[in-house]
N, CA, C and O atoms as a Maestro MAE file, in Angstrom:
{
 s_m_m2io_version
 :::
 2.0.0
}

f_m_ct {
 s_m_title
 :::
 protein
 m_atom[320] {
  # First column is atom index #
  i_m_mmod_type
  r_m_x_coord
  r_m_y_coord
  r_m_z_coord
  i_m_residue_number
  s_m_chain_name
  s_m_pdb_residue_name
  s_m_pdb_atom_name
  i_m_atomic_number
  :::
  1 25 -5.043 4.803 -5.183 1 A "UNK " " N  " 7
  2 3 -5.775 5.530 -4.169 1 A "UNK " " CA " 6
  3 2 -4.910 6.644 -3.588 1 A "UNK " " C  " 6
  4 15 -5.417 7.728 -3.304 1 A "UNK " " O  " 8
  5 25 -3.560 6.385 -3.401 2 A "UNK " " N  " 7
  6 3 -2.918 7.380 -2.485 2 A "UNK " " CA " 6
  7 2 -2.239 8.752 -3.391 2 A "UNK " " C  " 6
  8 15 -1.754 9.792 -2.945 2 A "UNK " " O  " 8
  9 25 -2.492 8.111 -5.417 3 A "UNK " " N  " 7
  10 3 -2.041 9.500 -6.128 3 A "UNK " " CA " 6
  11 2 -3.465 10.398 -6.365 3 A "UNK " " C  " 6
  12 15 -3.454 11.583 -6.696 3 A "UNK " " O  " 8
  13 25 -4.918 9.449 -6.084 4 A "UNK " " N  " 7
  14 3 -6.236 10.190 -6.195 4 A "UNK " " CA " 6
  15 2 -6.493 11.186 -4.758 4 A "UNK " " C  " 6
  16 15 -7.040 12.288 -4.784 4 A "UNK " " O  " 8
  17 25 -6.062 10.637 -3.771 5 A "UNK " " N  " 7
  18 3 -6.436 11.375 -2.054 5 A "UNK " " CA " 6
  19 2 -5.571 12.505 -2.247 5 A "UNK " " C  " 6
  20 15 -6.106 13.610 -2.146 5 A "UNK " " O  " 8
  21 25 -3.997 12.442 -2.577 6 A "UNK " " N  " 7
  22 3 -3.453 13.383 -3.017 6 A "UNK " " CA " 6
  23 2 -3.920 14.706 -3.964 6 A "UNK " " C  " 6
  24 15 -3.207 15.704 -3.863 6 A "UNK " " O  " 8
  25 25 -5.105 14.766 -4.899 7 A "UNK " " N  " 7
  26 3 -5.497 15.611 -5.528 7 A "UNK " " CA " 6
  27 2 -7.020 16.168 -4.514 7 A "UNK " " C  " 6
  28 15 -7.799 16.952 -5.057 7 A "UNK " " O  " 8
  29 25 -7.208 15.842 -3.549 8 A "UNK " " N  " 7
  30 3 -8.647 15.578 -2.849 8 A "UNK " " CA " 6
  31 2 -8.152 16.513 -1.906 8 A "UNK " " C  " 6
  32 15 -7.690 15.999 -0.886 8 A "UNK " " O  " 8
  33 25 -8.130 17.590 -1.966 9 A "UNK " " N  " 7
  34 3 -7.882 18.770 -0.698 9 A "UNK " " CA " 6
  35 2 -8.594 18.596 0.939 9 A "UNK " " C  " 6
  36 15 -8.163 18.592 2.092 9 A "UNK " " O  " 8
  37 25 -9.831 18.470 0.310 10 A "UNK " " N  " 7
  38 3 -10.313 18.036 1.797 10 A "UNK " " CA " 6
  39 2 -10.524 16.855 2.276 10 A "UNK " " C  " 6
  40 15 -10.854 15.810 1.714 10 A "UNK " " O  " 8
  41 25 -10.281 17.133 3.494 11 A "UNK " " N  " 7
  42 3 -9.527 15.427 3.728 11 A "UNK " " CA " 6
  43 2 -10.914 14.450 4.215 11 A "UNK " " C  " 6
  44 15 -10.955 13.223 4.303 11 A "UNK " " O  " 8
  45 25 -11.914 15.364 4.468 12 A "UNK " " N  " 7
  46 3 -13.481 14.531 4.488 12 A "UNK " " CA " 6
  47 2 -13.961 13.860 3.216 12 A "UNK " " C  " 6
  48 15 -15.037 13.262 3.186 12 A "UNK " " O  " 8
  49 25 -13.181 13.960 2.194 13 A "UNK " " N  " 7
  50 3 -14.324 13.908 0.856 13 A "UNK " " CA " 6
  51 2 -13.204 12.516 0.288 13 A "UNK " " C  " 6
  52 15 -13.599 11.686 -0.531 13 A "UNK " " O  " 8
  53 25 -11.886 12.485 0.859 14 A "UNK " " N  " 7
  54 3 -11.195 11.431 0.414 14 A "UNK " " CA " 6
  55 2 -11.482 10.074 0.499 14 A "UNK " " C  " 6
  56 15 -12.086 9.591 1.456 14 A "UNK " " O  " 8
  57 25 -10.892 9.135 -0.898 15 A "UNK " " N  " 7
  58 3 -11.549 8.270 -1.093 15 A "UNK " " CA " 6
  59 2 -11.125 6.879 -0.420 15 A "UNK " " C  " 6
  60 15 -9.940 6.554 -0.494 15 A "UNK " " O  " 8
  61 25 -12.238 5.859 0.376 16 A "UNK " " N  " 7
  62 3 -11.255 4.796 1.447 16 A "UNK " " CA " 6
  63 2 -11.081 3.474 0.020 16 A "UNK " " C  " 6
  64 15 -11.467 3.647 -1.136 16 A "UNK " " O  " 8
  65 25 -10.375 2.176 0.589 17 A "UNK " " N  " 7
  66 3 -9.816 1.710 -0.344 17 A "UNK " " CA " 6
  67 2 -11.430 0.458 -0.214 17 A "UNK " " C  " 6
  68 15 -11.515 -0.502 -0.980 17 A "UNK " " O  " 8
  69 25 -12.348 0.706 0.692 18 A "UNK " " N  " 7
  70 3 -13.364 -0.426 -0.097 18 A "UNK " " CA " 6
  71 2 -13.896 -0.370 -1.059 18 A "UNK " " C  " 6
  72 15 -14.703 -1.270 -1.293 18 A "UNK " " O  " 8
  73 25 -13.763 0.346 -1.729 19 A "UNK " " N  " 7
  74 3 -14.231 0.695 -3.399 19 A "UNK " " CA " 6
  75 2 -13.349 -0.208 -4.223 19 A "UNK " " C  " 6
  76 15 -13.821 -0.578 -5.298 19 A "UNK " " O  " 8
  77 25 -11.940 -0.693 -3.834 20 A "UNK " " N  " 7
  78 3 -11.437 -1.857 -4.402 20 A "UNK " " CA " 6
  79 2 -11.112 -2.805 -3.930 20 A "UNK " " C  " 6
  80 15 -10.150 -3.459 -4.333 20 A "UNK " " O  " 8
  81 25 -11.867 -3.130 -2.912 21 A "UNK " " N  " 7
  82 3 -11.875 -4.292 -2.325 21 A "UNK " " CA " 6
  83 2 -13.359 -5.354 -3.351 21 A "UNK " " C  " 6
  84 15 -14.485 -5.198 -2.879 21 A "UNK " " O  " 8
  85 25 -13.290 -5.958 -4.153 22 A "UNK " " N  " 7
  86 3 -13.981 -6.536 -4.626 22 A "UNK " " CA " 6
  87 2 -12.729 -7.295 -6.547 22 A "UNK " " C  " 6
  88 15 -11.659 -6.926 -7.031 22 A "UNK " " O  " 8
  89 25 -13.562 -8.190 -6.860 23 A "UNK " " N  " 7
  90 3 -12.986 -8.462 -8.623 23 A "UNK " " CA " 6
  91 2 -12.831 -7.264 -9.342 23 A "UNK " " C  " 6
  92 15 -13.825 -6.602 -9.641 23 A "UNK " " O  " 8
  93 25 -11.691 -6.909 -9.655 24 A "UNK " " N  " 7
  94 3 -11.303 -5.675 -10.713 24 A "UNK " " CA " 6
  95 2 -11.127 -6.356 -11.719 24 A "UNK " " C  " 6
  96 15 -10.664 -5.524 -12.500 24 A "UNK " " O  " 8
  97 25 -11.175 -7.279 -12.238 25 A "UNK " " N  " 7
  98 3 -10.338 -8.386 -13.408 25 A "UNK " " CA " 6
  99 2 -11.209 -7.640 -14.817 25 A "UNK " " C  " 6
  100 15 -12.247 -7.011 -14.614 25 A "UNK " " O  " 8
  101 25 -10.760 -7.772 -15.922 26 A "UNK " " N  " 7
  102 3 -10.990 -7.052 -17.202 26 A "UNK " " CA " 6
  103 2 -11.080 -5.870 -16.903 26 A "UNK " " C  " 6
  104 15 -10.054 -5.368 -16.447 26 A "UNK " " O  " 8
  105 25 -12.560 -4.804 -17.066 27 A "UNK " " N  " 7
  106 3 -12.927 -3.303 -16.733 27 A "UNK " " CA " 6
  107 2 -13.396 -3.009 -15.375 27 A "UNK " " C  " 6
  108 15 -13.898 -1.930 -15.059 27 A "UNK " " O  " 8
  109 25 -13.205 -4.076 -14.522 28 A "UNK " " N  " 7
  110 3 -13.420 -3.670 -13.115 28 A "UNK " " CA " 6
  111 2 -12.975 -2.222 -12.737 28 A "UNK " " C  " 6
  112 15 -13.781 -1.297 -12.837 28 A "UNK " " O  " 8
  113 25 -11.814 -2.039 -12.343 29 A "UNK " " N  " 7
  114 3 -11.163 -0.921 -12.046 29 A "UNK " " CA " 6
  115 2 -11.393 0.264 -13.021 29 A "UNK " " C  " 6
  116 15 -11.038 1.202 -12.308 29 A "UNK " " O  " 8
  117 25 -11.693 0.701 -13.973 30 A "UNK " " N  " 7
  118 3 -12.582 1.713 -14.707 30 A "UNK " " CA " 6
  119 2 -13.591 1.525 -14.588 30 A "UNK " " C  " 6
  120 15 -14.175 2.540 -14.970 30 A "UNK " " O  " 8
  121 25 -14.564 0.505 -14.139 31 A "UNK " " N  " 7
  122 3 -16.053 0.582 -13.899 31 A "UNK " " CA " 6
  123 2 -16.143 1.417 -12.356 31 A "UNK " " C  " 6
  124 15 -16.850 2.424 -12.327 31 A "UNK " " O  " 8
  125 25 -15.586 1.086 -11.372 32 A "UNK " " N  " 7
  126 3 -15.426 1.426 -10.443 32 A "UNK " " CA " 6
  127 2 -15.250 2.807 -10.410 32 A "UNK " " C  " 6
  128 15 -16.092 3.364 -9.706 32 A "UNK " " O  " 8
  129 25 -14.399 3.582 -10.960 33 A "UNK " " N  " 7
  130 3 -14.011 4.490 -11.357 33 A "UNK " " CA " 6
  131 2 -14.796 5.737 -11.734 33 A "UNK " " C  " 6
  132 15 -14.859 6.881 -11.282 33 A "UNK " " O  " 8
  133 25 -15.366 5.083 -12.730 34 A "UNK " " N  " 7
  134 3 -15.968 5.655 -13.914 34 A "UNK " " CA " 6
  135 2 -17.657 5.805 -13.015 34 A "UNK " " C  " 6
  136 15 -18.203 6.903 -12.911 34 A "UNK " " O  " 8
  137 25 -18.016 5.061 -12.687 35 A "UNK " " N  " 7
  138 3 -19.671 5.012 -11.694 35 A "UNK " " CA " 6
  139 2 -19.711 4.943 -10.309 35 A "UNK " " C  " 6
  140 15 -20.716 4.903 -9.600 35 A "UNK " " O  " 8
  141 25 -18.303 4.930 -9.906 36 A "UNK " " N  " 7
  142 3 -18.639 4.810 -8.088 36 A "UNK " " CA " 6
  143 2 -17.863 6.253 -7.566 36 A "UNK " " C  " 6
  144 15 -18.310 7.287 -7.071 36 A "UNK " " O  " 8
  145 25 -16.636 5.855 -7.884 37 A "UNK " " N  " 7
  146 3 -15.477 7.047 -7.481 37 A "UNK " " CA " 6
  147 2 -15.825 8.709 -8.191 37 A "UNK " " C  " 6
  148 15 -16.026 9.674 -7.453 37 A "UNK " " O  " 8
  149 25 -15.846 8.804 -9.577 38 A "UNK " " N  " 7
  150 3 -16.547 9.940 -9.747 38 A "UNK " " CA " 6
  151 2 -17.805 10.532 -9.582 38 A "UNK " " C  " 6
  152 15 -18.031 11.684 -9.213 38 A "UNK " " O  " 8
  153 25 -18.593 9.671 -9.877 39 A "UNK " " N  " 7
  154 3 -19.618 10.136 -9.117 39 A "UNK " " CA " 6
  155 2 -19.997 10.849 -7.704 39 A "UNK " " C  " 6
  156 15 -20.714 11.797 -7.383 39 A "UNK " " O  " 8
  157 25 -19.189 9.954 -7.041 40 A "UNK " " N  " 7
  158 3 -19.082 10.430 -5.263 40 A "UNK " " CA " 6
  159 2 -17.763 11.702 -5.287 40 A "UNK " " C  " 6
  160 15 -17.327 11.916 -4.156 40 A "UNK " " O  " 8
  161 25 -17.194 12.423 -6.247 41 A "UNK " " N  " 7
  162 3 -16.365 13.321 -6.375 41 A "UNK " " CA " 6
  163 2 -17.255 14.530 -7.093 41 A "UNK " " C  " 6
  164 15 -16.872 15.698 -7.034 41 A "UNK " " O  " 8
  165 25 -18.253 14.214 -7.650 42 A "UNK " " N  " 7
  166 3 -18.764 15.110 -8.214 42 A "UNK " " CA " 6
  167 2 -19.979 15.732 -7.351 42 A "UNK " " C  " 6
  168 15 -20.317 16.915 -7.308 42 A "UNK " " O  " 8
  169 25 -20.375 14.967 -6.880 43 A "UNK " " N  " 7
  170 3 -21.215 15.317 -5.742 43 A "UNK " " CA " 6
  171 2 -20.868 16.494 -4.670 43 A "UNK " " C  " 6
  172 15 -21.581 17.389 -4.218 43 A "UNK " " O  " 8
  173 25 -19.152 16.071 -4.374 44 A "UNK " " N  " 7
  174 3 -18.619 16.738 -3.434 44 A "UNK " " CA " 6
  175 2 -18.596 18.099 -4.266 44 A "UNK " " C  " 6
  176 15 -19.039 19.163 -3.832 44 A "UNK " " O  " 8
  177 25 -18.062 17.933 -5.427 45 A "UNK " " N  " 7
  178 3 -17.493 19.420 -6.154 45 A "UNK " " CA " 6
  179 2 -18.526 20.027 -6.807 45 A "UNK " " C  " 6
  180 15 -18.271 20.918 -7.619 45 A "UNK " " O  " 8
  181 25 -20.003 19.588 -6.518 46 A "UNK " " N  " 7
  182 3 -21.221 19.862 -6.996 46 A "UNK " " CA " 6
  183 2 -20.779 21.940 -7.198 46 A "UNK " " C  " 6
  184 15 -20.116 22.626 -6.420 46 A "UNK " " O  " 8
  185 25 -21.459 22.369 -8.500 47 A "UNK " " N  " 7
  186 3 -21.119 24.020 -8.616 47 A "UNK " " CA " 6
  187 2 -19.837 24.589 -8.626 47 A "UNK " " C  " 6
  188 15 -19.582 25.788 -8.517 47 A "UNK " " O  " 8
  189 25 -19.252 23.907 -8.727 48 A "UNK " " N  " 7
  190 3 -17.637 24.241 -8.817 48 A "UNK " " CA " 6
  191 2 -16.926 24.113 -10.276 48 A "UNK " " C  " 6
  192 15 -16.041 24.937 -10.506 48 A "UNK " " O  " 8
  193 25 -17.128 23.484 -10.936 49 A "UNK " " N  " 7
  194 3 -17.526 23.764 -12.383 49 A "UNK " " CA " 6
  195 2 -16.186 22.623 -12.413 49 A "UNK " " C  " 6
  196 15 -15.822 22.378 -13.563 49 A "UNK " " O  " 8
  197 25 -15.414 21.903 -11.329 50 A "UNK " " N  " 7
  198 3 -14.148 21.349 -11.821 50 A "UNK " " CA " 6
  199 2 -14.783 20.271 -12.660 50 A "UNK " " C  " 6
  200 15 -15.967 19.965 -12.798 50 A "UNK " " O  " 8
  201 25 -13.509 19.699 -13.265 51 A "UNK " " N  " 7
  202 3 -13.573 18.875 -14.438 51 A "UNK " " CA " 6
  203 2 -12.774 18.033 -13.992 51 A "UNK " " C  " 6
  204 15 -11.584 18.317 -13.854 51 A "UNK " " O  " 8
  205 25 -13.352 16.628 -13.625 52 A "UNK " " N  " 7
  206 3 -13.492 15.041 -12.668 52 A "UNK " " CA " 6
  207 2 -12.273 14.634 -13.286 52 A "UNK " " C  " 6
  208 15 -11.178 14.492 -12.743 52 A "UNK " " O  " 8
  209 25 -12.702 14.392 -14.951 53 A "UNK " " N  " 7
  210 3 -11.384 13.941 -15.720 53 A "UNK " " CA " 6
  211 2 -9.926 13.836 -15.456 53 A "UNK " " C  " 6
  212 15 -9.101 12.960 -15.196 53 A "UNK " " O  " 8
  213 25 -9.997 15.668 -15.717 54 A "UNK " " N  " 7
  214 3 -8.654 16.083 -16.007 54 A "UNK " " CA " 6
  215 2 -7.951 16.114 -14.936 54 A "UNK " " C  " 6
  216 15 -6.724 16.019 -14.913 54 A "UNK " " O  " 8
  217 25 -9.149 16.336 -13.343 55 A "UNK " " N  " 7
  218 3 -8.236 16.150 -11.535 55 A "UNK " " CA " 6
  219 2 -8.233 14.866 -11.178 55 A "UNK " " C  " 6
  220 15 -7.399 14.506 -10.347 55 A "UNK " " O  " 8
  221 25 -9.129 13.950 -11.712 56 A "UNK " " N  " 7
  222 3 -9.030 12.565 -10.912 56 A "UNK " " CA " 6
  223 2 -9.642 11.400 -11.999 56 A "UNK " " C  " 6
  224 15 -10.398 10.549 -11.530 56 A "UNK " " O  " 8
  225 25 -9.347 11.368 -13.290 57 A "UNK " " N  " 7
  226 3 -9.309 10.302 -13.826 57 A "UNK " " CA " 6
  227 2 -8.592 9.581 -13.728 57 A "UNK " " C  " 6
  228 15 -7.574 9.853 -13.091 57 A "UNK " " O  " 8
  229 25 -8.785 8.150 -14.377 58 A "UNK " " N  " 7
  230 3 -7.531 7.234 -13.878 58 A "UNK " " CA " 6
  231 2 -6.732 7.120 -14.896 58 A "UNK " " C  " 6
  232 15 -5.714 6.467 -14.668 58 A "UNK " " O  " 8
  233 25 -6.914 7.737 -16.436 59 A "UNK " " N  " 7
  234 3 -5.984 7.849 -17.300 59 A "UNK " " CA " 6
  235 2 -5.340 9.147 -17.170 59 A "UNK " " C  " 6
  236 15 -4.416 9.335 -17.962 59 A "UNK " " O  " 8
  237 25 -5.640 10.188 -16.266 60 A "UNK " " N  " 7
  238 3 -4.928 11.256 -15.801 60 A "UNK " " CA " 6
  239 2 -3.513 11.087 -14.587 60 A "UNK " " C  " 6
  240 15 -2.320 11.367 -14.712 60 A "UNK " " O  " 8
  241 25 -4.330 10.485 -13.383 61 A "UNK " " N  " 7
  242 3 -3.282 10.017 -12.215 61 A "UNK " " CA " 6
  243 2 -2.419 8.694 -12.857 61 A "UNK " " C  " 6
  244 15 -1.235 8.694 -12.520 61 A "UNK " " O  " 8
  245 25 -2.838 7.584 -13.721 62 A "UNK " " N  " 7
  246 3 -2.258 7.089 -14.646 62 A "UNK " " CA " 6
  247 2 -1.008 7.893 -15.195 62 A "UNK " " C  " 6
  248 15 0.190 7.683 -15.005 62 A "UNK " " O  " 8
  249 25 -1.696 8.955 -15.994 63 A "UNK " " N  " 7
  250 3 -0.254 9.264 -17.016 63 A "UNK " " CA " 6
  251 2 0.848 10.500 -15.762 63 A "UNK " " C  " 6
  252 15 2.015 10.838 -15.959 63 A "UNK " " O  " 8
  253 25 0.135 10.826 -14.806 64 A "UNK " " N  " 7
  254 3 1.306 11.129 -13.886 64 A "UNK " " CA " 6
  255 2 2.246 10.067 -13.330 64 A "UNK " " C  " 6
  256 15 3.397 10.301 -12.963 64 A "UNK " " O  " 8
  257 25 1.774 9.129 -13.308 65 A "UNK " " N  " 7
  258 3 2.525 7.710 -12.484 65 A "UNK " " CA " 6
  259 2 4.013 7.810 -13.580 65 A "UNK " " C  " 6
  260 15 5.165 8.038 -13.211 65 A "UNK " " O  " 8
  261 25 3.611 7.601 -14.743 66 A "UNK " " N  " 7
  262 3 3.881 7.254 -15.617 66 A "UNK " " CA " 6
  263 2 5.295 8.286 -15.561 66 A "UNK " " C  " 6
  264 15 6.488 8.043 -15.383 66 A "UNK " " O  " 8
  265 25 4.495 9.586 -15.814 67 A "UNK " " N  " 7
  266 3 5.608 10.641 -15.488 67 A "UNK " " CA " 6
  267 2 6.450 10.547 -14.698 67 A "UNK " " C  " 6
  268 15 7.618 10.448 -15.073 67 A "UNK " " O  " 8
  269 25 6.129 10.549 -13.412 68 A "UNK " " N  " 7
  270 3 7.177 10.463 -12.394 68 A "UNK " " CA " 6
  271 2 7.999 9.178 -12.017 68 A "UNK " " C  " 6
  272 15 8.965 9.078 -11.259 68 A "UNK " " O  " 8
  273 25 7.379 8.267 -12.722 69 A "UNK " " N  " 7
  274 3 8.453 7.398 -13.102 69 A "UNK " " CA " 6
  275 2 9.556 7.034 -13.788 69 A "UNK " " C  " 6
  276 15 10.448 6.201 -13.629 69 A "UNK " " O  " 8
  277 25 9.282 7.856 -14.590 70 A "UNK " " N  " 7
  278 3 10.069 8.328 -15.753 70 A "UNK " " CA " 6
  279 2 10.722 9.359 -15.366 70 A "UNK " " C  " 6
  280 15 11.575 9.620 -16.214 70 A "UNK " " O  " 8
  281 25 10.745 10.110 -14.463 71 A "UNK " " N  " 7
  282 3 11.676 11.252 -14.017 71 A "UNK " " CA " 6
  283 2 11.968 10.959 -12.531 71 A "UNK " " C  " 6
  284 15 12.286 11.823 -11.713 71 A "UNK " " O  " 8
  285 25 11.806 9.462 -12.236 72 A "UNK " " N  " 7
  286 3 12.548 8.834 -11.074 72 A "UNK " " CA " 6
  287 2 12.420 9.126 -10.278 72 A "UNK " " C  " 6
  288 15 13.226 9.283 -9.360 72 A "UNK " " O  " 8
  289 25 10.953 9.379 -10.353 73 A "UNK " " N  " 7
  290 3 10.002 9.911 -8.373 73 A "UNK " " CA " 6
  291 2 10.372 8.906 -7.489 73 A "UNK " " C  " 6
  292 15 9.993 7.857 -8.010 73 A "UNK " " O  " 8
  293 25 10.739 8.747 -6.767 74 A "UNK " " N  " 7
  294 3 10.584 7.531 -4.926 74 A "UNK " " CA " 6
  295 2 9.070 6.999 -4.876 74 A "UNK " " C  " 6
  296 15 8.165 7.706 -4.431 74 A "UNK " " O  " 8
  297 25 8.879 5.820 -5.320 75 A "UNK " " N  " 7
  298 3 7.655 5.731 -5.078 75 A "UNK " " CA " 6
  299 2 6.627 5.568 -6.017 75 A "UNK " " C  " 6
  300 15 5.705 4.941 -5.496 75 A "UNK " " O  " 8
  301 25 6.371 5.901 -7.308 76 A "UNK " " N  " 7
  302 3 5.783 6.048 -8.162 76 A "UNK " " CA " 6
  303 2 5.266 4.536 -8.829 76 A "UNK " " C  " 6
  304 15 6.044 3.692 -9.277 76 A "UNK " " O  " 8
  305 25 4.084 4.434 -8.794 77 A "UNK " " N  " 7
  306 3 3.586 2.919 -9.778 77 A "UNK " " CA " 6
  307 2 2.711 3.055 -9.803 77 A "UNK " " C  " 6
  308 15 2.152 3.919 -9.128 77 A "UNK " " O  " 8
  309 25 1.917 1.993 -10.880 78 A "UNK " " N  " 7
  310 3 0.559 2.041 -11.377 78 A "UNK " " CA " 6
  311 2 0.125 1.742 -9.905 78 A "UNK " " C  " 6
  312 15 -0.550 2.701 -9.533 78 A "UNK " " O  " 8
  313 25 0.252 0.653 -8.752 79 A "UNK " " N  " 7
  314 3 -0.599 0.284 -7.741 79 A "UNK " " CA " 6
  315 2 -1.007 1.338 -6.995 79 A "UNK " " C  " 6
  316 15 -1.866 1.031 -6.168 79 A "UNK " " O  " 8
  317 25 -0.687 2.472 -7.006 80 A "UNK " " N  " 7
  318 3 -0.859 3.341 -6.223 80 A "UNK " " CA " 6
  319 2 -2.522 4.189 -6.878 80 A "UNK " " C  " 6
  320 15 -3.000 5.153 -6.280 80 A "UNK " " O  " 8
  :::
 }
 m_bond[319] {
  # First column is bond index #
  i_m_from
  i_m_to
  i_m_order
  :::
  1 1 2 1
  2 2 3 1
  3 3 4 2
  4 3 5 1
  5 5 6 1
  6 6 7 1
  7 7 8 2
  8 7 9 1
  9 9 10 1
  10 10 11 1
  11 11 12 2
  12 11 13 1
  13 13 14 1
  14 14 15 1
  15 15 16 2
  16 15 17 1
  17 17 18 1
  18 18 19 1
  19 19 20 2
  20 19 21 1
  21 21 22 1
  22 22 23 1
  23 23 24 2
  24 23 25 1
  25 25 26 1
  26 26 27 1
  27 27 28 2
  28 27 29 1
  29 29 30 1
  30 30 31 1
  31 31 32 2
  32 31 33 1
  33 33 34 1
  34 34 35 1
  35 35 36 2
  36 35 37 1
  37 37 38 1
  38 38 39 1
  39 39 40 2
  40 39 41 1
  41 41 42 1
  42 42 43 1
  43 43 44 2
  44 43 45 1
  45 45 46 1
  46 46 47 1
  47 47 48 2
  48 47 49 1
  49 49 50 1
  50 50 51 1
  51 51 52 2
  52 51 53 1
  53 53 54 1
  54 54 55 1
  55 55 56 2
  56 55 57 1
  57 57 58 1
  58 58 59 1
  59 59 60 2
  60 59 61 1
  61 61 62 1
  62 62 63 1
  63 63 64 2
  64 63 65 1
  65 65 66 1
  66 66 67 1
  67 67 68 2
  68 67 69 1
  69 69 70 1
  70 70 71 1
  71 71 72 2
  72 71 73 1
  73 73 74 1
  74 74 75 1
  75 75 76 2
  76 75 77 1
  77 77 78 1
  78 78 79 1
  79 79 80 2
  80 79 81 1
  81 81 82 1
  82 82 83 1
  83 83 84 2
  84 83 85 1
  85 85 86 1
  86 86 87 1
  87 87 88 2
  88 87 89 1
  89 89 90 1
  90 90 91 1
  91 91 92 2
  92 91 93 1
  93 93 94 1
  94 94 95 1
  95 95 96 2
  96 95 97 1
  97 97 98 1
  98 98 99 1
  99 99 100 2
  100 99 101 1
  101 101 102 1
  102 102 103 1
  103 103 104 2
  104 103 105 1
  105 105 106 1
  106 106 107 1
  107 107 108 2
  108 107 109 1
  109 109 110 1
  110 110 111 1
  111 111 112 2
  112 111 113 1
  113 113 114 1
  114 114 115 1
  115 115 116 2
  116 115 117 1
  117 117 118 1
  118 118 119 1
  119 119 120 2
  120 119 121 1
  121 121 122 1
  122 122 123 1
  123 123 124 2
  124 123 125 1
  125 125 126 1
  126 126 127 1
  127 127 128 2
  128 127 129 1
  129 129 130 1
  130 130 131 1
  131 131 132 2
  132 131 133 1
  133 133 134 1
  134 134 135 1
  135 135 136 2
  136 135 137 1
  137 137 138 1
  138 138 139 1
  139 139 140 2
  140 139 141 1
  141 141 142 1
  142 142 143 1
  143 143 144 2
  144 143 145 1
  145 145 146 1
  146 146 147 1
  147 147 148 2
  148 147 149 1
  149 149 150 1
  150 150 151 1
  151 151 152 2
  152 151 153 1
  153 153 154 1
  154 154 155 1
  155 155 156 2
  156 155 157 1
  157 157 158 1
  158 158 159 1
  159 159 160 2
  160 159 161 1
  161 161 162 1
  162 162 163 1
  163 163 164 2
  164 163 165 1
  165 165 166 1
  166 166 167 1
  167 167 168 2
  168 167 169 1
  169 169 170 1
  170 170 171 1
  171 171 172 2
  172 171 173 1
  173 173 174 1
  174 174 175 1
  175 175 176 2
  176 175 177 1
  177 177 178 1
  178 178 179 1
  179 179 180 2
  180 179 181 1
  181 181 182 1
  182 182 183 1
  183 183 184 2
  184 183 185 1
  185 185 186 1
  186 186 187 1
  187 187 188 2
  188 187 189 1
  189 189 190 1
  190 190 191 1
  191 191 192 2
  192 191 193 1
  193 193 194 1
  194 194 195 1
  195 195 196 2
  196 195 197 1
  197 197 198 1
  198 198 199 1
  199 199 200 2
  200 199 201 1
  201 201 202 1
  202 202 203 1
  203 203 204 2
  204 203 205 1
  205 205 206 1
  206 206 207 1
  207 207 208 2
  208 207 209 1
  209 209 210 1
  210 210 211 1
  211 211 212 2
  212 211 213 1
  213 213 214 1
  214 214 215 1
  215 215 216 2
  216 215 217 1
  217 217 218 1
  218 218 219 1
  219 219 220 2
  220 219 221 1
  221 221 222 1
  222 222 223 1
  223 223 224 2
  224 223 225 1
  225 225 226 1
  226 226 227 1
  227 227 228 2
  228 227 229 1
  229 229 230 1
  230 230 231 1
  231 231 232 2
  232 231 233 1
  233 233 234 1
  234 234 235 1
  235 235 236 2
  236 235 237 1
  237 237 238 1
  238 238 239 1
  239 239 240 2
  240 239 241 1
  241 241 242 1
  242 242 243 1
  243 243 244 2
  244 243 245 1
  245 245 246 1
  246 246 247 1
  247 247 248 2
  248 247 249 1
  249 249 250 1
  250 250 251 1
  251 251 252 2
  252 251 253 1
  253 253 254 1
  254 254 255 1
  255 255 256 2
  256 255 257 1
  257 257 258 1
  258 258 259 1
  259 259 260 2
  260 259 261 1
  261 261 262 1
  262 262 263 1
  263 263 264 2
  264 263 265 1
  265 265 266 1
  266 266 267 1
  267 267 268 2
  268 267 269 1
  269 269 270 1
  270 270 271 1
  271 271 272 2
  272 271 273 1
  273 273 274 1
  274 274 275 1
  275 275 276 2
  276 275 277 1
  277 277 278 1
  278 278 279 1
  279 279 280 2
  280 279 281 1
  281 281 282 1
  282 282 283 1
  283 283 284 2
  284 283 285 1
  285 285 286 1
  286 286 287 1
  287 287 288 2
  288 287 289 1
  289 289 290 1
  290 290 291 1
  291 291 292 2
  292 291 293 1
  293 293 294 1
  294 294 295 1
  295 295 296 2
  296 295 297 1
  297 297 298 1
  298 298 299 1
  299 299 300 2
  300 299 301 1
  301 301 302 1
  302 302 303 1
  303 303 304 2
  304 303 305 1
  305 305 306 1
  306 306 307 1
  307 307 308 2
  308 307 309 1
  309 309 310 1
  310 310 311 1
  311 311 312 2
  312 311 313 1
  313 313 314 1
  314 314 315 1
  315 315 316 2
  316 315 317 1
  317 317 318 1
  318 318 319 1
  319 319 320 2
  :::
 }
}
């Protein structure tokens, strides 16, 4: 949540953490994702032509984690 709010400029449209408050176990957390969280991002960026994926997928903020872990960010993990 806190590497997705980070890409979320306005701070009205950012996302709260009851969206994972429930069973994530197997595809939870990409179902969530994939039908709750983008959806409610696309709405916001309705005509803006951005691309959900490439700013706020979770195999995107994923492979940054990844990055900056690997280049020994303060802070950096999948929980985030």
């Amino acid at each position: 949540m806190t590497r997705l709010n980070a890409q979320i400029q306005d701070h009205d449209a950012k996302v709260g953490p009851s969206f994972l408050m429930r069973d994530l176990a197997g595809t939870g957390l990409q179902d969530v994702w994939r039908y709750e969280i983008l959806p409610l991002l696309a709405e916001h960026h309705y005509g803006e032509g951005v691309n959900l994926e490439a700013r706020y997928g979770l195999a995107t903020l994923r492979h940054q984690a990844t990055r900056e872990a690997t280049d020994g960010a303060e802070g950096a993990s999948f929980d985030d």
